[in-house]
Each structure stands twice: as structure tokens, then as C-alpha cells.
C-alpha positions as CSV (number, residue, x, y, z in Angstrom):
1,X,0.0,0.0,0.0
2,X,2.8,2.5,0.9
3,X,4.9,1.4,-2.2
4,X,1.7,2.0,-4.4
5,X,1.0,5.4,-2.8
6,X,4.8,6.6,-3.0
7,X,4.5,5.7,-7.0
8,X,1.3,7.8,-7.2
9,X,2.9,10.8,-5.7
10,X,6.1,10.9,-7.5
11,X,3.8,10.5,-10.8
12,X,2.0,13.9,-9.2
13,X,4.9,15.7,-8.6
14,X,6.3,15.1,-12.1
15,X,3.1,16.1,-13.7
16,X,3.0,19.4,-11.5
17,X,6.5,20.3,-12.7
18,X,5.9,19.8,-16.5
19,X,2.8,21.9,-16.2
20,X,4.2,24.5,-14.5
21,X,7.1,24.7,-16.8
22,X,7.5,27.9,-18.9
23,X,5.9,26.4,-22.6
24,X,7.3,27.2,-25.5
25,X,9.9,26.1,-29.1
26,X,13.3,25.9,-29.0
27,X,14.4,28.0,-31.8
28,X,18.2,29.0,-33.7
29,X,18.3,32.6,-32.6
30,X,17.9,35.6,-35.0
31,X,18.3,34.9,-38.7
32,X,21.7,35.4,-40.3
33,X,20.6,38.1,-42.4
34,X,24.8,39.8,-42.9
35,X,26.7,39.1,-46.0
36,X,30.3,37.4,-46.1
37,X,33.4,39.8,-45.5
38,X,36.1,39.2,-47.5
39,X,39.0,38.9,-44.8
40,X,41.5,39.0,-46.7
41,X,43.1,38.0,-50.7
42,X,46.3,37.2,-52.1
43,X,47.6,39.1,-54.1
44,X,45.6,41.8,-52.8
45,X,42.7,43.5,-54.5
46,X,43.9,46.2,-56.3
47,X,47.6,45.4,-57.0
48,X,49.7,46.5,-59.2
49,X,52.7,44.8,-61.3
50,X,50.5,41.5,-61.5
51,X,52.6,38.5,-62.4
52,X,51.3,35.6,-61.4
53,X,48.5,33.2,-62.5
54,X,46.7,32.6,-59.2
55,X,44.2,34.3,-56.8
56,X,43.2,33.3,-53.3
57,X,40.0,34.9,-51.9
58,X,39.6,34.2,-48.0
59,X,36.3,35.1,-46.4
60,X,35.4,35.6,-42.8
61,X,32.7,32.5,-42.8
62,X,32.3,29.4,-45.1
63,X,31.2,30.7,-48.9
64,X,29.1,29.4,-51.9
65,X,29.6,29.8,-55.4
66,X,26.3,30.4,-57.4
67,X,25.6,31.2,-61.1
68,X,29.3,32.0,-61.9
69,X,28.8,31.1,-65.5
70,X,26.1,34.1,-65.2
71,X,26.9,36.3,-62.7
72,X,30.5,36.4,-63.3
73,X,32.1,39.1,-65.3
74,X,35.3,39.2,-66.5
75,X,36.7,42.6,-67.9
76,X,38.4,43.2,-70.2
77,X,37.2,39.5,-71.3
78,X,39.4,36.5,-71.4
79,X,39.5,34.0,-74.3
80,X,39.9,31.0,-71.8
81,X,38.0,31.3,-69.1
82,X,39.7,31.0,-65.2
83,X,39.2,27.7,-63.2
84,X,37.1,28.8,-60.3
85,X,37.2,26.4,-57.0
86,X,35.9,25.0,-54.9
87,X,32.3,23.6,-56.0
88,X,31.7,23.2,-52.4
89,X,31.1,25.0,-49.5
90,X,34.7,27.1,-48.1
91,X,36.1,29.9,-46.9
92,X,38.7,30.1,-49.5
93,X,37.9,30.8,-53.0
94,X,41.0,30.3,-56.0
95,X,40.9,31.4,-59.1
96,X,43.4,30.4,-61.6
97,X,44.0,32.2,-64.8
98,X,44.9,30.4,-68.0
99,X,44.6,33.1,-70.5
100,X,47.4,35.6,-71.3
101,X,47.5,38.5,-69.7
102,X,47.7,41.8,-71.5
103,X,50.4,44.2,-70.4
104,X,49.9,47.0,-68.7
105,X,45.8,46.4,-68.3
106,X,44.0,46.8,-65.8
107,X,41.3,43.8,-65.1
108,X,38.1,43.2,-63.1
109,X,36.2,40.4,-61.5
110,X,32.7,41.7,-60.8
111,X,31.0,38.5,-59.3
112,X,27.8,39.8,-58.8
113,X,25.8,37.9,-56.9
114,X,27.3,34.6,-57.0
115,X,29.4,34.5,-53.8
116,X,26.9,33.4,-50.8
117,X,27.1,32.3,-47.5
118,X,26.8,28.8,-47.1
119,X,23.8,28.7,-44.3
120,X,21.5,31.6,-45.7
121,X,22.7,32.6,-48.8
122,X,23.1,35.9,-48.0
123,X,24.7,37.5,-51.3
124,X,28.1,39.4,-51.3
125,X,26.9,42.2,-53.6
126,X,28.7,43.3,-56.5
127,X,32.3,42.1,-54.9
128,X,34.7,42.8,-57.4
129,X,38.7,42.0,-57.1
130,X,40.6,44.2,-59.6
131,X,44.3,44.3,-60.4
132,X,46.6,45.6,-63.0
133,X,49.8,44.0,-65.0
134,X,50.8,47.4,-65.4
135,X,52.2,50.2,-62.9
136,X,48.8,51.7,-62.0
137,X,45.0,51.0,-61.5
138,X,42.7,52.4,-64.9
139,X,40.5,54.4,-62.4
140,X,38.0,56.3,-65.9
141,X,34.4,55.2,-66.3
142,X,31.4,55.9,-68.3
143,X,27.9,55.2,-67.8
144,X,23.8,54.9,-69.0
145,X,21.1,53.0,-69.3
146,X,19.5,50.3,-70.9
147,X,15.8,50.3,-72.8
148,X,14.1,48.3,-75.9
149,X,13.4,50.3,-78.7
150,X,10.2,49.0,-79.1
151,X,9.4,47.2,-75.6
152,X,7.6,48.6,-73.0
153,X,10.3,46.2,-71.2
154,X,13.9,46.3,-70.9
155,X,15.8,42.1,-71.1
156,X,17.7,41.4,-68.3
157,X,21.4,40.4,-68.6
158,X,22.3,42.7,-71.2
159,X,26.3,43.4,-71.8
160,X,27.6,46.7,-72.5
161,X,30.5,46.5,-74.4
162,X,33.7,48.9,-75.5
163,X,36.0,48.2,-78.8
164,X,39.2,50.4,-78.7
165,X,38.9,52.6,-82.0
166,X,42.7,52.1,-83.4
167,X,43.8,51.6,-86.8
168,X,42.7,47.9,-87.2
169,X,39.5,49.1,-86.3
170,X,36.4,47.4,-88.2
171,X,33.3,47.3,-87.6
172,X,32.7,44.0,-88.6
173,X,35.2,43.7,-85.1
174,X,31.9,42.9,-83.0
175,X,31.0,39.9,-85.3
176,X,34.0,37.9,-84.3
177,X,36.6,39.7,-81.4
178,X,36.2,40.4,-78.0
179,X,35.4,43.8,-76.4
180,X,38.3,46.0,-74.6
181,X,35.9,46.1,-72.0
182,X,32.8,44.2,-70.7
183,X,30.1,44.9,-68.1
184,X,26.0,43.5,-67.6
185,X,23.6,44.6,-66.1
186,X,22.6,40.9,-64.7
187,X,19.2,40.4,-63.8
188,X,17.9,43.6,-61.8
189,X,19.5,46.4,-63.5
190,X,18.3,48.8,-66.2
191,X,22.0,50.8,-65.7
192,X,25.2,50.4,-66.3
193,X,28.6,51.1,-65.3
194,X,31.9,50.7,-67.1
195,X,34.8,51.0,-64.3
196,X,38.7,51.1,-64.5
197,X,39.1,52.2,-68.3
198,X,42.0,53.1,-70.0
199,X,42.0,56.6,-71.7
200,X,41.2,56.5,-75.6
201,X,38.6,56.6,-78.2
202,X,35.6,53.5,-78.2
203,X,32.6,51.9,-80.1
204,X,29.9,51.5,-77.3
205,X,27.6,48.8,-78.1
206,X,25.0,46.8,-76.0
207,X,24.0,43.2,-76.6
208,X,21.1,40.6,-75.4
209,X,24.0,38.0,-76.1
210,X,21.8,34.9,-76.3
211,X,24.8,32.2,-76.7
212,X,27.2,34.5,-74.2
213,X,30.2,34.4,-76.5
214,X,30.1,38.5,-76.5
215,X,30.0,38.4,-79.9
216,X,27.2,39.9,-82.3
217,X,25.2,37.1,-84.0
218,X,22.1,39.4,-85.8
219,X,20.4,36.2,-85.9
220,X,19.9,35.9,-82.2
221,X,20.9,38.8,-80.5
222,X,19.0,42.3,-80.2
223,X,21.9,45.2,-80.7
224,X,21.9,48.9,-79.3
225,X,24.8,51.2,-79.9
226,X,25.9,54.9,-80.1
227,X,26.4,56.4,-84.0
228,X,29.9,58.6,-83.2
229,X,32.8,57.0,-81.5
230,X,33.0,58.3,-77.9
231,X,36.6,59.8,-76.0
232,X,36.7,58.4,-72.8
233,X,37.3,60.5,-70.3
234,X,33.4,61.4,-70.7
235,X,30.8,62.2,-68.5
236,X,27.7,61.9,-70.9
237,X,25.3,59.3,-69.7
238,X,24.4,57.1,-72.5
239,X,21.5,55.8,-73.4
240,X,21.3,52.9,-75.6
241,X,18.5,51.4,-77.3
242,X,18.3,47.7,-78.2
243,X,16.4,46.4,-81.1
244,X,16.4,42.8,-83.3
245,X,18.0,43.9,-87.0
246,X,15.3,42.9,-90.0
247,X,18.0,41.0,-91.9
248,X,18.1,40.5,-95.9
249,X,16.5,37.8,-97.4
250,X,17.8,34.5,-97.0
251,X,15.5,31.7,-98.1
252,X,15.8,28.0,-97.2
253,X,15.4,25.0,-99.0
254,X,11.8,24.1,-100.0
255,X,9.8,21.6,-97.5
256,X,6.9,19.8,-99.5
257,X,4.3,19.8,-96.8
258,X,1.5,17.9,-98.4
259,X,0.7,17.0,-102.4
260,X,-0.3,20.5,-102.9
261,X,1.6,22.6,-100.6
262,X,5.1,23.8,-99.7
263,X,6.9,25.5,-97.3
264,X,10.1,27.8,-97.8
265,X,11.4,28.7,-94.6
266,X,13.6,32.0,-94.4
267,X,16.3,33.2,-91.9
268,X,15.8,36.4,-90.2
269,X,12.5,38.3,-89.2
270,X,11.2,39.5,-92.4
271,X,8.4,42.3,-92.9
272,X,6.2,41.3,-95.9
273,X,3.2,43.3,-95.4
274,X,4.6,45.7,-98.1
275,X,6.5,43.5,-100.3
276,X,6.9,39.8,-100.6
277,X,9.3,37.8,-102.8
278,X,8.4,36.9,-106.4
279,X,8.3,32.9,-106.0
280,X,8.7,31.2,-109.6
281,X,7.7,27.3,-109.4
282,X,8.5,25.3,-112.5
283,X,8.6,21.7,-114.4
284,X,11.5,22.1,-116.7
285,X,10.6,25.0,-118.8
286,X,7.0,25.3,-117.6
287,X,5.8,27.4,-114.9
288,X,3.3,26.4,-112.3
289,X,0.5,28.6,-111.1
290,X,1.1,28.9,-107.5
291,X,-0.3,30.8,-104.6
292,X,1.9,32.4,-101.6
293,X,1.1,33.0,-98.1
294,X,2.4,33.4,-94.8
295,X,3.0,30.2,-92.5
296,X,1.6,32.2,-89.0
297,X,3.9,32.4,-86.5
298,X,6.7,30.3,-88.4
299,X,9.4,32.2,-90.5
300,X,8.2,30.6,-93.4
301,X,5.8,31.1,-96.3
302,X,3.7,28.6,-97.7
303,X,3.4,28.1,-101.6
304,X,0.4,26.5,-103.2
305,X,0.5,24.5,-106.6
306,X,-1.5,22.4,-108.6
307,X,-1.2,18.5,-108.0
308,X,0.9,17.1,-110.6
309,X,2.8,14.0,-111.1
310,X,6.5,14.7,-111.4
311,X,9.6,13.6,-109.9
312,X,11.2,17.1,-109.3
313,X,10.5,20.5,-109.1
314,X,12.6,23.6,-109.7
315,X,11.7,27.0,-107.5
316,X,13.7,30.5,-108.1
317,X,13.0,32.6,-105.1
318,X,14.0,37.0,-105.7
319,X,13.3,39.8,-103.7
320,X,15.1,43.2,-104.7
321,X,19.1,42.1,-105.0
322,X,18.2,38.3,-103.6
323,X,17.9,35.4,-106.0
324,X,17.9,31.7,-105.3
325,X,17.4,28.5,-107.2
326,X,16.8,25.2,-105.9
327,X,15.7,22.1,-107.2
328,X,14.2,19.5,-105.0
329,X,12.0,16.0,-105.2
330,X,8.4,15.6,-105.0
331,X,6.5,12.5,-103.7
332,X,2.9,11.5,-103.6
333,X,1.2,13.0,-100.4
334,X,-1.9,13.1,-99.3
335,X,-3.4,17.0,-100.8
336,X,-5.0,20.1,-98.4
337,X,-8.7,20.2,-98.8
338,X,-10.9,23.0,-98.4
339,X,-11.7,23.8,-94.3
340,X,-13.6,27.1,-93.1
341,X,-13.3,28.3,-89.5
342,X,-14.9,31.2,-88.2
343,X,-12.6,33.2,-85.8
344,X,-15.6,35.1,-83.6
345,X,-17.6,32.4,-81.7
346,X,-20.9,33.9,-79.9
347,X,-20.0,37.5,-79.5
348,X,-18.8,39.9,-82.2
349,X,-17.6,43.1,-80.9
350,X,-18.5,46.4,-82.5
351,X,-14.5,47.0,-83.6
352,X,-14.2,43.3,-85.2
353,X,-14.9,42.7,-88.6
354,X,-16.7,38.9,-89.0
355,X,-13.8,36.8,-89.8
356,X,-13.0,33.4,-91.8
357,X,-10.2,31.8,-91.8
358,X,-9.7,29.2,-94.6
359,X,-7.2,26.2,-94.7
360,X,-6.8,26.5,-98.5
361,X,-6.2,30.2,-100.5
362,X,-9.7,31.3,-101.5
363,X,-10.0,32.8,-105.1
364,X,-13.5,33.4,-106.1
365,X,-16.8,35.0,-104.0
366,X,-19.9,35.4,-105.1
367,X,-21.7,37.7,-102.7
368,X,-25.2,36.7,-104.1
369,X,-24.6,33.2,-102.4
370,X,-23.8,34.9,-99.2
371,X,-26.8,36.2,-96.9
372,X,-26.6,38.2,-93.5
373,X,-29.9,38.9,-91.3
374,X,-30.7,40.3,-87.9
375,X,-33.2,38.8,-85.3
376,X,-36.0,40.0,-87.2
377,X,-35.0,38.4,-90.5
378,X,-33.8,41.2,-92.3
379,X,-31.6,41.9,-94.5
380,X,-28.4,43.6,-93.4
381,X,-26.2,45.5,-96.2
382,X,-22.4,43.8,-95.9
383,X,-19.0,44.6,-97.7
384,X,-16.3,41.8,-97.9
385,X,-12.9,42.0,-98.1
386,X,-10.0,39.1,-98.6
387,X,-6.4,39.1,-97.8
388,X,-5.2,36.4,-99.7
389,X,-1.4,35.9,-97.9
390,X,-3.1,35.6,-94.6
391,X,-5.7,33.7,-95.8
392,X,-8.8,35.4,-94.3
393,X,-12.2,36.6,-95.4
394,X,-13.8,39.6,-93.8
395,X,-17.6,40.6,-94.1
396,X,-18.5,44.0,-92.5
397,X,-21.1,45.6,-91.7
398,X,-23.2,48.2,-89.7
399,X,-23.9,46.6,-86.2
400,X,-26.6,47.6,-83.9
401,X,-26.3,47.5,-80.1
402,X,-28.1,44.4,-78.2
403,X,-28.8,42.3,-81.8
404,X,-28.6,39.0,-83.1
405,X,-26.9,38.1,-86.6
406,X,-27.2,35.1,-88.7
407,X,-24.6,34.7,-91.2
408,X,-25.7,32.1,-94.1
409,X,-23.0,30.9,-96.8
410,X,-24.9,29.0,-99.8
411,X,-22.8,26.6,-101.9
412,X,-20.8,28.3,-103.7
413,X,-20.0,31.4,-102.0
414,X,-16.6,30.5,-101.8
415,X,-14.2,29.2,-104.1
416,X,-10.7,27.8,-103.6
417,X,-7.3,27.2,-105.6
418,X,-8.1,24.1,-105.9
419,X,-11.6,24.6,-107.8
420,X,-13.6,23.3,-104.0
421,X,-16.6,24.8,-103.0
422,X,-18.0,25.1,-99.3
423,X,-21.2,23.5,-98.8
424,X,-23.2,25.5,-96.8
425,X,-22.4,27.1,-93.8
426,X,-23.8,28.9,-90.8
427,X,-22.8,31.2,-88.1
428,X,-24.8,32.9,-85.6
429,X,-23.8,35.6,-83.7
430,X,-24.7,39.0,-81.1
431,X,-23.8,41.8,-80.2
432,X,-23.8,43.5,-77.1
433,X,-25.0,46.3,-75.1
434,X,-23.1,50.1,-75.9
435,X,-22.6,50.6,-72.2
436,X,-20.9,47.4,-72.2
437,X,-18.4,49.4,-74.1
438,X,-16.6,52.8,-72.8
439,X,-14.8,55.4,-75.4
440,X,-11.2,57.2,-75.1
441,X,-10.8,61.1,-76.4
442,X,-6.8,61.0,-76.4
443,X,-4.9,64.4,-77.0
444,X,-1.7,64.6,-78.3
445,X,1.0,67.1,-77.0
446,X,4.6,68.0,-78.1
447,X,4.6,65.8,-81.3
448,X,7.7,66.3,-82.6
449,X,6.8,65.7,-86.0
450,X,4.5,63.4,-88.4
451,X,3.4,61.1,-89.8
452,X,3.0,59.1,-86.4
453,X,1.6,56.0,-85.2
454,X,-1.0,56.0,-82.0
455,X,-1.4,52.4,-80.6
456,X,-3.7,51.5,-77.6
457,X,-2.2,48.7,-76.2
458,X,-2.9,46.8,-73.4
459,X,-0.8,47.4,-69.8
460,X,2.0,44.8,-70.6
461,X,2.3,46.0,-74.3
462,X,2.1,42.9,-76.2
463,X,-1.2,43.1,-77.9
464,X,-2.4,46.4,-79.9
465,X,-6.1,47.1,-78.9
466,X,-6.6,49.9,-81.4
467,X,-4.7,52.4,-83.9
468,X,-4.6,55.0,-85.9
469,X,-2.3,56.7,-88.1
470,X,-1.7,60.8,-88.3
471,X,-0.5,62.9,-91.0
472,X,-1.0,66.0,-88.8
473,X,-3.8,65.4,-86.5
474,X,-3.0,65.5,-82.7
475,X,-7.5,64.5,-81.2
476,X,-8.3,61.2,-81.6
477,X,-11.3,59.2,-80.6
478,X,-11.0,55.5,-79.7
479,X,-15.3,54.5,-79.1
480,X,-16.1,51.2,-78.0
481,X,-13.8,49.2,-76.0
482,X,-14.0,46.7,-74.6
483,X,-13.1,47.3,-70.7
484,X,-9.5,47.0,-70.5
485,X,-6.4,48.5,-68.8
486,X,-5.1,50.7,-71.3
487,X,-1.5,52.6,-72.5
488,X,-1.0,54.6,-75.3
489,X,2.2,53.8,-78.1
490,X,3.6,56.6,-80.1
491,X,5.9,55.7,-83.5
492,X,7.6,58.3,-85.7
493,X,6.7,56.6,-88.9
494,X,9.9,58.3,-90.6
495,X,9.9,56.3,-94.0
496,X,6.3,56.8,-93.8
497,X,5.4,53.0,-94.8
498,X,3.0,52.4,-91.6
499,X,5.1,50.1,-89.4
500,X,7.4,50.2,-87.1
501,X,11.3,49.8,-88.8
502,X,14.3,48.7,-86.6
503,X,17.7,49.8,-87.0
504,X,20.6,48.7,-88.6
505,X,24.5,48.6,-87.1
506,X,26.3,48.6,-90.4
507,X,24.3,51.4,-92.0
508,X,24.4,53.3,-88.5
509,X,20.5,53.7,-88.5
510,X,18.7,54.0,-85.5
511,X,15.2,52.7,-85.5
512,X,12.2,54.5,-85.5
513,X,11.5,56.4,-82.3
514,X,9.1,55.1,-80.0
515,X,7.6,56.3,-76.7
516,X,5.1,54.9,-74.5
517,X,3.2,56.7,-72.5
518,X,4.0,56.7,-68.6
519,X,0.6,55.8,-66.9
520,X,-1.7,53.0,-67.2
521,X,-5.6,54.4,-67.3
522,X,-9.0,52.2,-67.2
523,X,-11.6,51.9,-69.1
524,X,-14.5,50.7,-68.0
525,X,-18.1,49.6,-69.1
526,X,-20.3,53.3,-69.9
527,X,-17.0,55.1,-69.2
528,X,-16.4,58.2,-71.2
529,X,-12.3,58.6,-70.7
530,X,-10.5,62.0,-71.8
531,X,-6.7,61.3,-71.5
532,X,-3.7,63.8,-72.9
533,X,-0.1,62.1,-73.5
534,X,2.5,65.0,-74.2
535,X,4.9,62.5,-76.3
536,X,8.0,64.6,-75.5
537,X,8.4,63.3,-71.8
538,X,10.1,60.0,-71.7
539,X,8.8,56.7,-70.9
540,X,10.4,55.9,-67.1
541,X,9.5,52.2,-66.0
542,X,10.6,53.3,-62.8
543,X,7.9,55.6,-62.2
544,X,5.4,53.1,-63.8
545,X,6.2,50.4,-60.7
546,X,5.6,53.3,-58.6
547,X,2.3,53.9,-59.3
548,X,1.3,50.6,-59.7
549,X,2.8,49.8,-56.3
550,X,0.7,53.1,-55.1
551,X,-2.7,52.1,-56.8
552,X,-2.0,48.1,-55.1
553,X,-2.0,50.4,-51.7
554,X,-4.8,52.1,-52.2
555,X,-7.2,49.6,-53.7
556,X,-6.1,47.6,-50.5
557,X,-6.9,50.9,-48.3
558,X,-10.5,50.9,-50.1
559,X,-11.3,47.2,-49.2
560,X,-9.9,47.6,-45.9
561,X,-12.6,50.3,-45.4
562,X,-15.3,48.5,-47.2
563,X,-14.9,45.5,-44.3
């Protein structure tokens, strides 16, 4: 009995203590939030009379090395690239050099971001370890910024380059040497910063350098640079503007898609809403009747022909200076047949025109066979329209608010290449409310001159919601939107062809001038919206985020107060 009772009160006594004990979690402490320090290097940074091959970085705390092959940049650049150790976590970091240094240079390591500590990975910013093989540090710099010539946005990781300007100068340099000088702007920065220069003249020049071989490939890579050589020392903040070069011509070999179809892919972007090439099929001496259109989204046109049973096929392909010939083999495929697909399902807005898109060219309509009526049966007076490389058919028409449309295609109404008629077809569709729509009055300010482009676009920039096109006017009015964050683009159409042209390094040409309006304004359903743009101010991205960042506080201030 004692025995049992002295268990039960040492059981009590326990359970008294471990509820009376202060609850709680054991945690670490406060979060390692302070970068590495760099305790110490050999040589040291920023020696002079650099002879050796090998550098030893030694940090206060164990290190990380992360996205070196990005975040690493090397300046002036080096053909073989240093042997950076360990992989691992250390306090040491080496670096050995196995290119040959130039005499009496003066070289940088900017590592970025890529030196960590090993717990957090709190980032030593920016670190850079610079030395000379001459007698004295290069201590002149230049600097800018960074924008798209056409893009509301800016790419990240663009390099900003120098070429010294000497008497083997070329400009064909940046197609296949390596700069003087190299910095980037890695993946945050709009600005840039060339540090520890050498006095003497330059070509500046900025690259999106897809294959980051910082050399110029106008196939891949988006250029900016600066007309006039530039003197360095200079204190002009550059700006440079990067765009993708519309290259010449160059046509690939043909592709036979089908028994009736081929496709002739081209290298570069090309604009052909001007001027296409003059395609020539032939079988020996005799020339085919063909059709041409654009492949979408593909650089490649598509050219149409007449089934025929043949071995080969010869094609000459020209476009102003360009010619090409190639002869190729045909097989028996299966051919393209007629298809019809109507782009508008359900709703057609008031700014659309009622659009078909056809899988084969069309080349004959007979608007007798084609009949359009409203809810009540009657007929509705329509205009129709085809653009034969794109390969769509347009009927247009008056539309009243809140209505229902039936659109009838008889048998016959359309005709393709290939003599094949549809069989009939129907499409029904409405139309909504006018106060589902609002309207923008936009006033122009400060246009520097015409003729100009005015784009509504949406809020990332990527998709034009309406445009017109000025010869002098500065009023416009944009009526039934749909509800949509807006922008406004402006482009100095200065070879007055009505698109946008890029540049061109060789010929020095800048391209067209572009500016974007610097707010973002809504419209909204039965919303009249009156908005002035005075094109001479700018574009600032900057201030953009800012005001997005305000209007985020304030809509949350407005459903704070709504609760």
C-alpha cells in the first residue's frame, strides 16, 4: 500500500512540474541576415605589377559559389575562361588564370551575386577583385542606361561592351573579337557602369547576347549602340536602345508539306506586309500557277500549286538584289482540302470585322450566295474583303447594339485554288449592349513631327487594342472598347510605310522612335475617358512600378474600409 502510494505521488509531482514549466519552441536565434566579408586576398585586390597566375580569396565564414557562369564578369574579357574552385562549400575561393594576360591592363572580377554564405545565402553584392599588370590601376568610367526600342520592357542580362577605335578598327570587329571592356547589367538592373578604363577613343555597343560568346550574331541577338565613336574621359550618360535587325532575305530549301503545298522557310525576321518575294515554281521549262502566303507564326511562307505528277520541281526565289534557285523531289502526299473556321464564336464586338479563316487560299466569292440577317429576318447591307497571304475573309457591316446576326453561306460562295466549294455554312452571332463598351478622347501634345503612329495597347504591351495613323492630326477618338487597362504607343513613322522599322549597325540607322506613354488608365463599361499624352516626356518604368505599387496600396486601403 505505501509502495503503491509513494509511485502515485512521485507520478503527481512530475506532472505538477511539466505543467508548471514555462511552454514554448526551442528555436536558432535571430536569422543570419549579414553578407560574407572578404578577410583578406592574395595578391591583394587592387595590386599593381600582376605577375602571377593565381588568386586566393579568403572570407570571414564558409562561402558558396552560385551562377558564376552568369553572374561572373570578367573585364576586359578573357578567351579562356579562369578555373574557379571549390564547388563546395569554403572559406577560400582560387581562381586560376589560364589566358594571357595583356600588359599593362588593368582587369576586373565583378562577381555579382554569386558568392553566398553557405547557411542563408546571404549575397556578397557586386564584390569585385581588380588588379593591373601594369604600374597603375585604370580608375575612368562611363555610364547609362539600358531600354528596348520597341518594348515597354527592358531584357535582363544585357552586356555593354567597348572596342578600342585604333587603326585595325572594323566594324565587322563585334561579329567575331572580344570587347576591350565588358560589363552587364545581370538580372535587376536597367543601368550600367563601365569602371577602370584606359583613356582612348571607343565603339559602345549593348547586346542581349543569347549564346554569351560577347559576340554579335544578328540572328539571335537584339543590338543597341551609339552612332559617333566616344573619348573616354566622358561624362555623358548614355543611353542605348536595343532592337532585333530585320535581316536580308535568305531563303531556305523548300519543304513539300503535303501534295499541294510547300513551305520555304527564311532566316531572319522579315516584314512582308509591303512586299513579298516573287516565287517562280517550274517543271522544266514550264511554270506552275502557285499561290503564296504566310506560314503564322513560323518564319516561313507557304506556296500552293497544282497537283501534278512529277519527280522534281525547280523554284527561283528573288526579292530586290536576292535570288535563289533550288531544285528538289516531290512525292505523292496526301493534298489540303478545303476547311472554313470562323474566328468570332458567340460574340462579335463592334471593332471586329466577322472573320473566316480558310485552310486552303480562296480565289473566287460570289456575294449573291452569301446572306446576312438580324433577329427580325432582315436583310443587313455587308462589304467583304480578302487578304489572300493571310488567308482570311472579312464581311463587315453596320452593327446595332443588343442584336442577333445570322450569317448564311450557300454553296458556292466560296471558291478555292483548288476549284472546292464550301457546302453551306452557318454562323450565328450577337452583339452586345453600348454601355458594355466605354470610349477614349486621347490628346496629343509635343509631337515632334508626323506622320505618327497612335497604338492603344494593353498594360504589358504585347497586344495592340486599337490604332490609328496621323499625317497632322494630334485629337483622336477610340469608341467602343471593350473594358480593358489601357497605354497609349507613339511611333515616328519616318519612312512613312505604316510600321514600325528597326535599326541597322552597319548602316548606322537607329530605329524608328518610340515612346510609351508613362501611366496605365481604365476603361471601364459606360465610361467616357478623356486622357492627354504629351509625347515629348520620356517613358520611365521606374515611375510606372511606382504607381502601380501606389494604386495596389490604395485599392487595399478601399477594401480595408469597405470591411
Amino acid at each position: 500500500m505505501l509502495k503503491n502510494n509513494f509511485r502515485y505521488i512521485s507520478f503527481l509531482l512530475v506532472f505538477l512540474m511539466m505543467s508548471c514549466a514555462k511552454r514554448g519552441s526551442i528555436t536558432g536565434g535571430l536569422k543570419d541576415t549579414l553578407a560574407p566579408i572578404l578577410v583578406s586576398s592574395s595578391p591583394k585586390n587592387f595590386s599593381t605589377d600582376f605577375k602571377g597566375n593565381e588568386i586566393v580569396l579568403t572570407f570571414d565564414e564558409y562561402v558558396k559559389l552560385k551562377n558564376t557562369n552568369k553572374q561572373l564578369i570578367i573585364s576586359p574579357p578573357m578567351k579562356a575562361q579562369p578555373i574557379i574552385t571549390p564547388s563546395n562549400a569554403s572559406k577560400f575561393i582560387k581562381i586560376k588564370i589560364q589566358d594571357t594576360l595583356q600588359p599593362n591592363t588593368t582587369y576586373s572580377f565583378n562577381f555579382g551575386q554569386s558568392i553566398t554564405d553557405n547557411n542563408e545565402g546571404n549575397p556578397y553584392n557586386q564584390f569585385k577583385y581588380i588588379f593591373s599588370t601594369g604600374s597603375y590601376i585604370d580608375s575612368l568610367s562611363i555610364g547609362g542606361r539600358i531600354k528596348d526600342s520597341y518594348n515597354k520592357t527592358t531584357d535582363n542580362f544585357v552586356s555593354v561592351m567597348l572596342y578600342d577605335v585604333n587603326d585595325k578598327f572594323e566594324d565587322s570587329i563585334i561579329y567575331k573579337e572580344n570587347p576591350r571592356y565588358i560589363t552587364n547589367t545581370l538580372d535587376s538592373l536597367s543601368t550600367f557602369k563601365l569602371e577602370n578604363l584606359k583613356a582612348g577613343k571607343y565603339l559602345l555597343i549593348a547586346l542581349k547576347d543569347k549564346e554569351n560568346n560577347n559576340k554579335y550574331n544578328p540572328k539571335e541577338d537584339k543590338i543597341g549602340f551609339v552612332k559617333h565613336y566616344i573619348n573616354i574621359p566622358n561624362d555623358t550618360l548614355f543611353e542605348l536602345e536595343l532592337f532585333k535587325e530585320t535581316l536580308p532575305l535568305k531563303a531556305l530549301k523548300p519543304v513539300q508539306l503535303s501534295g499541294n503545298r510547300l513551305l520555304v522557310p527564311y532566316e531572319g525576321k522579315q516584314n512582308f506586309k509591303n512586299s513579298k518575294p516573287k516565287i517562280v515554281l517550274k517543271n522544266n521549262d514550264e511554270i506552275l500557277e502557285t499561290i503564296v502566303t504566310e506560314f503564322p507564326k513560323k518564319d516561313s511562307l507557304q506556296v500552293w500549286y497544282k497537283p501534278l505528277k512529277v519527280d522534281s520541281l525547280a523554284m527561283e526565289i528573288s526579292k530586290d538584289d536576292y535570288k535563289k534557285k533550288y531544285v528538289f523531289k516531290i512525292k505523292d502526299l496526301k493534298k489540303d482540302t478545303l476547311n472554313i473556321s470562323a474566328v468570332q464564336n458567340g460574340t462579335l464586338n463592334f471593332r471586329e470585322r466577322f472573320t473566316l479563316e480558310t485552310a486552303t487560299p480562296l480565289v473566287k466569292f460570289d456575294s449573291s450566295k452569301i446572306k446576312l440577317v438580324n433577329k427580325d429576318s432582315t436583310a443587313v447591307d455587308f462589304t467583304t474583303e480578302y487578304n489572300e497571304f493571310e488567308q482570311k475573309f472579312y464581311v463587315d457591316f453596320k452593327k446595332e447594339p443588343s442584336q442577333k446576326y445570322n450569317f448564311t453561306f450557300l454553296p458556292g460562295a466560296l471558291t478555292d485554288f483548288y476549284e472546292k466549294s464550301n457546302d453551306t455554312l452557318q454562323y450565328r452571332l450577337s452583339t452586345k449592349e453600348i454601355e458594355e463598351y466605354g470610349n477614349v478622347i486621347l490628346n496629343l501634345k509635343n509631337v515632334k513631327r508626323f506622320p505618327i503612329i497612335i497604338e492603344l495597347i494593353n498594360k504589358k504591351g504585347d497586344k495592340i487594342l486599337a490604332q490609328e495613323y496621323s499625317e497632322g492630326e494630334t485629337k483622336f477618338e477610340f469608341n467602343l472598347l471593350e473594358p480593358e487597362l489601357f497605354t497609349v504607343r507613339i511611333i515616328y513613322d519616318d519612312n512613312k510605310n505604316k510600321i514600325y522599322d528597326a535599326g541597322n549597325f552597319l548602316k548606322k540607322e537607329y530605329s524608328e522612335e518610340v515612346n510609351y506613354m508613362q501611366k496605365n488608365f481604365d476603361v471601364r463599361s459606360n465610361w467616357d475617358v478623356n486622357e492627354t499624352f504629351d509625347v515629348s516626356i520620356p517613358y520611365n518604368p521606374e515611375l510606372e512600378k511606382k504607381d502601380d505599387d501606389k494604386k495596389k496600396k490604395d485599392d487595399a486601403k478601399r477594401k480595408k474600409t469597405a470591411f
